[in-house]
LOPA-125988 format. One record per residue (C-alpha): x, y, z; residue number from 1. Coordinates in pm, 1 decimal. Example, Ala and Ser with C-alpha at 12.3 -4.5 7.8 and 13.67 -1.06 7.14 Angstrom:
+----------+----------+----------+-----+
:       xx :       yy :       zz : pos :
+----------+----------+----------+-----+
:   1230.0 :   -450.0 :    780.0 :   1 :
:   1367.0 :   -106.0 :    714.0 :   2 :
+----------+----------+----------+-----+
***
This chain:
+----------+----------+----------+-----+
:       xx :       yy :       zz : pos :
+----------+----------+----------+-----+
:    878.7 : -24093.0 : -10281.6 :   1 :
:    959.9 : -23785.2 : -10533.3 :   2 :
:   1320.4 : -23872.9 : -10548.6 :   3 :
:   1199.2 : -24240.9 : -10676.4 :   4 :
:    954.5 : -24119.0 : -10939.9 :   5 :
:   1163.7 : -23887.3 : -11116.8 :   6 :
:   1428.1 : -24161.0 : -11155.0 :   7 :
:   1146.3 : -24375.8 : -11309.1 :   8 :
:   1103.5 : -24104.7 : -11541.3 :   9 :
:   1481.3 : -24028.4 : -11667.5 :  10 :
:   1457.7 : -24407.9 : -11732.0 :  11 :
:   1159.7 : -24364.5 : -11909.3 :  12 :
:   1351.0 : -24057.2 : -12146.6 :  13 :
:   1592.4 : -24273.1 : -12153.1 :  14 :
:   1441.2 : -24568.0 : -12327.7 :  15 :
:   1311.0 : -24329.4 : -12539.2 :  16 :
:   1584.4 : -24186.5 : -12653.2 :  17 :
:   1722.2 : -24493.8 : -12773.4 :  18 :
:   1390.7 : -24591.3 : -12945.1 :  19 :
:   1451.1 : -24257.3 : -13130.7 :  20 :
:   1806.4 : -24362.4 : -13234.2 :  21 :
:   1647.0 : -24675.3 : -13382.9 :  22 :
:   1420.9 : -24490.5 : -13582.4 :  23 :
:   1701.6 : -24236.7 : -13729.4 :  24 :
:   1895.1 : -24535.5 : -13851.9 :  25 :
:   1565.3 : -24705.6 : -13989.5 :  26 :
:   1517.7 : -24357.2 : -14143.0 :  27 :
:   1827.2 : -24267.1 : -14304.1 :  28 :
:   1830.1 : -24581.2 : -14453.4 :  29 :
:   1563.8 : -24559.5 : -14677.1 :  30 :
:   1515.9 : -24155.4 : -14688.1 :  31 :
:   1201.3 : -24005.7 : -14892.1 :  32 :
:    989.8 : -23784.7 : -14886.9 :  33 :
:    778.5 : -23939.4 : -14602.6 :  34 :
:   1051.7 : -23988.7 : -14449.8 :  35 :
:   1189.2 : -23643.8 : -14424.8 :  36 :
:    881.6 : -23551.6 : -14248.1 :  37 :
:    902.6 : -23810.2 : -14035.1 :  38 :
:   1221.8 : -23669.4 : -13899.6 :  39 :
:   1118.8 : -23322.5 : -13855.6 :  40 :
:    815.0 : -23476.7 : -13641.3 :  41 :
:   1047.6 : -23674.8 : -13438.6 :  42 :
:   1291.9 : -23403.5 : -13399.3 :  43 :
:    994.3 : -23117.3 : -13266.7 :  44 :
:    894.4 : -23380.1 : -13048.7 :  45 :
:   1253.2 : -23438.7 : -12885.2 :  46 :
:   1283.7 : -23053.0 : -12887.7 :  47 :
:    971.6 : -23045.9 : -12649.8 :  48 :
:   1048.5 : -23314.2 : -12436.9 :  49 :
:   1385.2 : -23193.3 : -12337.3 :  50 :
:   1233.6 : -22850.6 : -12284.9 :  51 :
:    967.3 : -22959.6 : -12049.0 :  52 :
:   1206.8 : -23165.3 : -11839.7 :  53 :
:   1475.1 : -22896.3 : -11787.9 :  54 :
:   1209.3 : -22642.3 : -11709.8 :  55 :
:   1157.3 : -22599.4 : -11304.4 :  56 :
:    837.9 : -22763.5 : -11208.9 :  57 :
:    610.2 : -22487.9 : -11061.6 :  58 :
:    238.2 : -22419.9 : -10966.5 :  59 :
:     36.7 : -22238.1 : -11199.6 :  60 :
:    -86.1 : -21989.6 : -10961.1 :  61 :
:     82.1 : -21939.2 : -10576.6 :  62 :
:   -180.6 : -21999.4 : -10290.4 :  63 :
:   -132.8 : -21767.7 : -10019.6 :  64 :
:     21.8 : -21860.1 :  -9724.3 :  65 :
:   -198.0 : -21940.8 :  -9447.8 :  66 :
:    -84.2 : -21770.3 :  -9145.9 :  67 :
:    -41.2 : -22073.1 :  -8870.8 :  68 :
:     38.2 : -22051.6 :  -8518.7 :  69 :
:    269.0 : -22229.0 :  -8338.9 :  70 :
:    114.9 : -22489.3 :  -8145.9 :  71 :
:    289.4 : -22398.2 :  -7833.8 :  72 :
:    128.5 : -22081.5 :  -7896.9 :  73 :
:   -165.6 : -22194.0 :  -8015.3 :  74 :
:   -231.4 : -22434.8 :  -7707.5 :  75 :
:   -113.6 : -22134.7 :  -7462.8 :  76 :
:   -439.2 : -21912.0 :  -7621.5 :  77 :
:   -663.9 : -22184.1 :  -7608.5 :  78 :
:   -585.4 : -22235.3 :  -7234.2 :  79 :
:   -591.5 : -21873.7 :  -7155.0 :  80 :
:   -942.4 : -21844.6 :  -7359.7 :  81 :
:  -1074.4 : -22131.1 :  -7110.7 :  82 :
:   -908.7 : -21950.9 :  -6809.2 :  83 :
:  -1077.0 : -21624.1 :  -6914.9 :  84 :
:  -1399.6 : -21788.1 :  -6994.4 :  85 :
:  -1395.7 : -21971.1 :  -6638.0 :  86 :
:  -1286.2 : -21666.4 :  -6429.8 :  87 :
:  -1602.2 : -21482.7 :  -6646.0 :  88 :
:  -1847.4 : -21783.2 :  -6489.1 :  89 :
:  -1666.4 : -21794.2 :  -6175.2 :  90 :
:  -1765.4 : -21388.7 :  -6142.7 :  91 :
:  -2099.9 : -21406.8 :  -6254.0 :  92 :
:  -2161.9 : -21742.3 :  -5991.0 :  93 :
:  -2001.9 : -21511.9 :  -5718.2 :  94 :
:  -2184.7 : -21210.5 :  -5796.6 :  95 :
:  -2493.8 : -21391.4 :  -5818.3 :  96 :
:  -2435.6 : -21592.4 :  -5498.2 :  97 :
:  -2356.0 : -21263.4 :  -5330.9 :  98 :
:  -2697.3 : -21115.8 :  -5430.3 :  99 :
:  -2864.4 : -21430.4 :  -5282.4 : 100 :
:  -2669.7 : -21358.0 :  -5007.3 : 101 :
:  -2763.3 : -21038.1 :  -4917.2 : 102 :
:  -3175.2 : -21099.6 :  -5019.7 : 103 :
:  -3168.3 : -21378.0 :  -4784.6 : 104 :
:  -2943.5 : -21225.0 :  -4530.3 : 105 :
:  -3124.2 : -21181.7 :  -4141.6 : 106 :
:  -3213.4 : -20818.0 :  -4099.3 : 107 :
:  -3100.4 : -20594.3 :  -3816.7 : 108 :
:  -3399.1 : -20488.4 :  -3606.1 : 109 :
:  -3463.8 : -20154.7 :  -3573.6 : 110 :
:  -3394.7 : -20023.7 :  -3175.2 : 111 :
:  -3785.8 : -20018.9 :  -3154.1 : 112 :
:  -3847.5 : -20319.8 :  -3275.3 : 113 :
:  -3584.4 : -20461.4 :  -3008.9 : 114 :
:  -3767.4 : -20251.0 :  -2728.2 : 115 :
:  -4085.3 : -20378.4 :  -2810.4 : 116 :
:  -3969.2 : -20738.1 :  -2816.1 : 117 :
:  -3805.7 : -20686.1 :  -2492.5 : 118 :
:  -4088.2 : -20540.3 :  -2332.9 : 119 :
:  -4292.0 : -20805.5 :  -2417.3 : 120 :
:  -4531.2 : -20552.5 :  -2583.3 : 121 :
:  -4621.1 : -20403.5 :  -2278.1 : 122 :
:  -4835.4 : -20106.5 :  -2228.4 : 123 :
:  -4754.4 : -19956.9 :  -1920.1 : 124 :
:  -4419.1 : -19902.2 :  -1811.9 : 125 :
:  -4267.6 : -19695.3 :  -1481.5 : 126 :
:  -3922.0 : -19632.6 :  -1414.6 : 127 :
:  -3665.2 : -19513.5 :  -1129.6 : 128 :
:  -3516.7 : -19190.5 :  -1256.2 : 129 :
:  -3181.5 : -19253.3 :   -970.9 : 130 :
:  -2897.4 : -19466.6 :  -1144.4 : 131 :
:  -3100.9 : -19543.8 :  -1441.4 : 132 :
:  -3197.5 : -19222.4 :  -1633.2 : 133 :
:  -2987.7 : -18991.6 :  -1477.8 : 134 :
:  -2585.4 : -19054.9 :  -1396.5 : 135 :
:  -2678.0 : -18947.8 :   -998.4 : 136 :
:  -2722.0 : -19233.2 :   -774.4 : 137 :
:  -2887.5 : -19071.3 :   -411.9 : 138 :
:  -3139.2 : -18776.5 :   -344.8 : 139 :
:  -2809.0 : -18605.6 :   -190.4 : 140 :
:  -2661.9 : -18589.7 :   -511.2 : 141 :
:  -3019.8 : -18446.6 :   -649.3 : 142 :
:  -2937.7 : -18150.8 :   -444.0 : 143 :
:  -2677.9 : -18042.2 :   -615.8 : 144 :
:  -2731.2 : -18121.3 :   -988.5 : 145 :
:  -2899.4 : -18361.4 :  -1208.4 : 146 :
:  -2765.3 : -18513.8 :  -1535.8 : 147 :
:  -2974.4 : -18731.3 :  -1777.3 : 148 :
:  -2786.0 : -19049.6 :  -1911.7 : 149 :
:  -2772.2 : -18936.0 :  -2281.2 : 150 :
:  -2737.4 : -19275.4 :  -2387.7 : 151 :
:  -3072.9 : -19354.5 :  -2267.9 : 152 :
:  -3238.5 : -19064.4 :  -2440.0 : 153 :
:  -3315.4 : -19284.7 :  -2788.9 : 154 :
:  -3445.6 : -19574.6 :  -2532.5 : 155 :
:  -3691.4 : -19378.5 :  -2376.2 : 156 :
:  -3838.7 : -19246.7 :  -2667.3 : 157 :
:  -3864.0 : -19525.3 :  -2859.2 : 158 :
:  -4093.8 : -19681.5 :  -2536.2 : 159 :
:  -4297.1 : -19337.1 :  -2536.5 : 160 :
:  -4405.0 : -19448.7 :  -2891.8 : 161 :
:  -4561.1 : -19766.4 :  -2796.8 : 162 :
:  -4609.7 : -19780.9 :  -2404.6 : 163 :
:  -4749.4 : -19547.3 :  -2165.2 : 164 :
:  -4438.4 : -19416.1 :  -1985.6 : 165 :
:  -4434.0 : -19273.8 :  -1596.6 : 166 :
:  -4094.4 : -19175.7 :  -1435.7 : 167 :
:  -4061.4 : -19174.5 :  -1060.1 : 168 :
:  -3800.5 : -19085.0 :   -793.8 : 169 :
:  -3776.8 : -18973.0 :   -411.5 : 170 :
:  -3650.7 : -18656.3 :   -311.6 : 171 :
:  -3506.8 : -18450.4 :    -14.8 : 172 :
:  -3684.7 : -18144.9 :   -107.8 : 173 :
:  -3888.5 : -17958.9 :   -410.7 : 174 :
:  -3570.2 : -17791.5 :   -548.2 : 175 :
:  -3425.9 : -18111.6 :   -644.4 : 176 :
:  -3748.7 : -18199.1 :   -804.2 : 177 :
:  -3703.6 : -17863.4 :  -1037.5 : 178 :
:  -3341.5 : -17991.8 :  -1127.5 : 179 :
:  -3486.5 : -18317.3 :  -1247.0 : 180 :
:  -3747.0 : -18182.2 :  -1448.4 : 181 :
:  -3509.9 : -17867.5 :  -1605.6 : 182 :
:  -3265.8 : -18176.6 :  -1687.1 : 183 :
:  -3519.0 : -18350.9 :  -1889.9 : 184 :
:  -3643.2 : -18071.6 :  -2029.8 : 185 :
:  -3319.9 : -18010.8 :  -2153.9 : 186 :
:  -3275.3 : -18345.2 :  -2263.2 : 187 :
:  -3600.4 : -18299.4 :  -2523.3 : 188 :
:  -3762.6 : -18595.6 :  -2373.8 : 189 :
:  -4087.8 : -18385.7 :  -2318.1 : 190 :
:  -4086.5 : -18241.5 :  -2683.4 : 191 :
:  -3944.4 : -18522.4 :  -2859.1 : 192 :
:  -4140.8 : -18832.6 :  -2709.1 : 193 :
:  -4486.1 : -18887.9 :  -2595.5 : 194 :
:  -4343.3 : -18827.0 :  -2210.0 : 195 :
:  -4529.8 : -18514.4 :  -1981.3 : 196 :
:  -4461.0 : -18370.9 :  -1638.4 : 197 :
:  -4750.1 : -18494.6 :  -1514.8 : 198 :
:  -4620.0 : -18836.3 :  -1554.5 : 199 :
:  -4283.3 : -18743.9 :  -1371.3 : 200 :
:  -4373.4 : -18818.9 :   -992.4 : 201 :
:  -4190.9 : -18782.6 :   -660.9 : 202 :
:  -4231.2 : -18891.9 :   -297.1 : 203 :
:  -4000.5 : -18844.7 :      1.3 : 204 :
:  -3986.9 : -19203.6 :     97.4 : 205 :
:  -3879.1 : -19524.6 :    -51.0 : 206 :
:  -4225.6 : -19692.2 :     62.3 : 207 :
:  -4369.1 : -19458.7 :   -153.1 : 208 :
:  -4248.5 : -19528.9 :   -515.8 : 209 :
:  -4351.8 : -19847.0 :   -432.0 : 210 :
:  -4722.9 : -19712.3 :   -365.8 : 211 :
:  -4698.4 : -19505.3 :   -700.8 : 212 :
:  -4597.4 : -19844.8 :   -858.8 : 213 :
:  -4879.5 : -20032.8 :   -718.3 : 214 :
:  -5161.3 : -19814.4 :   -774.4 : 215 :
:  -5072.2 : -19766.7 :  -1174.8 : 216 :
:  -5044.9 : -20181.9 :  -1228.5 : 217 :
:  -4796.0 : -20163.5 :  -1531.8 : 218 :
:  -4677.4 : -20414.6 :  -1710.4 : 219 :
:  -4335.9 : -20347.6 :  -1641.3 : 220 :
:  -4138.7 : -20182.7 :  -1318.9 : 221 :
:  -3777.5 : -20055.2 :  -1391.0 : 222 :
:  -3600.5 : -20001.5 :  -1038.4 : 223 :
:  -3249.2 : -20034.9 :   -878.1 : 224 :
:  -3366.9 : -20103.4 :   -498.7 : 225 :
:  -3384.3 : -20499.7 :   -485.0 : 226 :
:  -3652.5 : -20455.4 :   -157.8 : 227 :
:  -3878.5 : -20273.8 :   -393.9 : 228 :
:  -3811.1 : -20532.9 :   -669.8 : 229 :
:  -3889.9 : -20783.6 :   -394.9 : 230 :
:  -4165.3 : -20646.4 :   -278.4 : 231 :
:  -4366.3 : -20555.0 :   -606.3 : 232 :
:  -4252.6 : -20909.2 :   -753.0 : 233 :
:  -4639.3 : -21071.2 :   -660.7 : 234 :
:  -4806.4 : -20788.9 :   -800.6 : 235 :
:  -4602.3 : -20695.1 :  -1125.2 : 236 :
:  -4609.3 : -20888.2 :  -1445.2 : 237 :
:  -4257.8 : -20833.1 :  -1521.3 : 238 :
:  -3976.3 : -20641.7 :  -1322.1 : 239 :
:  -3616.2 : -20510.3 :  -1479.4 : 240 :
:  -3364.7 : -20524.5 :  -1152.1 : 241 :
:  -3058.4 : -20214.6 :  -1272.7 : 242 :
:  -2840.4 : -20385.9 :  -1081.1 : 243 :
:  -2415.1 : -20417.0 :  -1141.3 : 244 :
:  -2431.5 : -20751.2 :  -1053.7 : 245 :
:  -2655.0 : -21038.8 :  -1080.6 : 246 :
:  -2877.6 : -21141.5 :   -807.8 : 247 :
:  -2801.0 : -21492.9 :   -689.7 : 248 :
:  -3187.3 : -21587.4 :   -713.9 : 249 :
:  -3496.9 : -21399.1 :   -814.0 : 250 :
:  -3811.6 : -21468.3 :   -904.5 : 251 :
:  -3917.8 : -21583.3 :  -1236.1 : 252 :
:  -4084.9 : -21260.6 :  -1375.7 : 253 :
:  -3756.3 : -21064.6 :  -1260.3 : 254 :
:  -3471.6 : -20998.4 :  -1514.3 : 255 :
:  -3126.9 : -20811.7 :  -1383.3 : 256 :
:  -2892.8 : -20593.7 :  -1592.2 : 257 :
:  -2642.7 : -20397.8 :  -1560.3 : 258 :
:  -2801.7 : -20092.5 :  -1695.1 : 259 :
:  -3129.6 : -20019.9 :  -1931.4 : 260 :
:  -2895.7 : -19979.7 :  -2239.4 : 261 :
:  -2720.4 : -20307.4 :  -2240.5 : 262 :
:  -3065.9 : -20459.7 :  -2174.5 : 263 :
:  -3180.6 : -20326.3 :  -2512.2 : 264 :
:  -2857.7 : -20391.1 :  -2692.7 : 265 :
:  -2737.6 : -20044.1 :  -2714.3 : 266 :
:  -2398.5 : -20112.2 :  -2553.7 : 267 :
+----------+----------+----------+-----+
***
């Protein structure tokens, strides 16, 4: 479209041009004074023309340059704006789904709030000492040496907090009693819990733990001898059978485990 208007203006020049040549014959013809100006008109005015179409056309004043990025480019920021704007909301949505997370997330119990759950909130509790609080198994063994379970030391005295604790055991003679009460003396169960020696007892027969059991009614009897468990299930509220294997049937108020820490959850 430029090429085509400056042709339409050399033809313009053109024609004028030869308009001019008209009017130099016309005025050399009949020359005066008029005339003479005339000329000298005609002739600045030819003088200008030609000047103004030889000079390059060019902007009075230069713009500057506006720096532009190549779309490529330009599209490749854009997208990488949106990507970092996304992974921005993406954070925040996992951060904050993470804190709802962990506000609504179940709490552990505390081992004493398991024991007293599993207890049933009982109040009175008494317990074997043989194969449940101490690693020996038989008054022959009590003879020799006692060892308390250290894995039930934290189970113990989380029940002396809340229940009325009595520990029990039969024994061959009185110097394996003082080896069960130096070992739990060692232990710190009768400076760290709520458990006394008074409430450690001892008989020489089988028939009677079961007579300690009866007379102090708790709500709970821990034992290992399944006659005993048998025989106190009518008059106990709830019994906890130590046993390595499960009883094929028991009663409905007896529960079997294979020790007193994987019955609280310890193991």
């Amino acid at each position: 479209m430029a090429d085509h208007s400056k042709d339409d203006i050399f033809q313009l020049i053109k024609k004028f041009g030869a308009f001019l040549t008209l009017k130099f014959n016309n005025l050399f013809n009949n020359l005066d004074s008029r005339s003479i100006g005339a000329i000298a008109g005609l002739a600045v005015a030819i003088v200008f023309t030609w000047r103004l179409l030889r000079s390059p056309s060019e902007p009075q004043g230069r713009l500057p340059k506006r720096e532009t990025t190549a779309p490529s480019n330009s599209g490749h920021a854009n997208h990488s704006n949106h990507n970092l704007i996304s992974s921005d909301v993406s954070s925040q949505d996992s951060s904050a789904h993470n804190v709802i997370d962990e506000l609504f997330q179940p709490v552990k119990p505390t081992l004493g709030q398991i024991v007293k759950q599993r207890l049933s909130e009982g109040r009175k509790v008494t317990c074997r000492l043989l194969g449940v609080i101490l690693e020996e198994s038989t008054p022959e063994e009590l003879q020799k040496q006692a060892t308390v379970r250290s894995s039930v030391l934290e189970i113990l005295l989380e029940i002396t907090k809340f229940c009325d604790l009595y520990l029990m055991e039969r024994v061959l003679d009185d110097e394996s009693e003082k080896k069960v009460l130096a070992a739990l003396e060692d232990a710190g169960i009768f400076t760290s819990g709520g458990l006394i020696k008074d409430k450690v007892l001892f008989c020489s027969t089988e028939t009677g733990r079961t007579s300690f059991v009866r007379q102090l009614e708790p709500d709970w009897h821990i034992d290992t001898n399944p006659e005993i468990i048998h025989q106190l299930s009518r008059f106990i509220r709830y019994q906890l059978h130590i046993a390595s294997v499960k009883p094929e049937r028991s009663a409905g108020n007896i529960l079997s485990s294979p020790s007193l820490e994987e019955f609280f959850g310890c193991v």
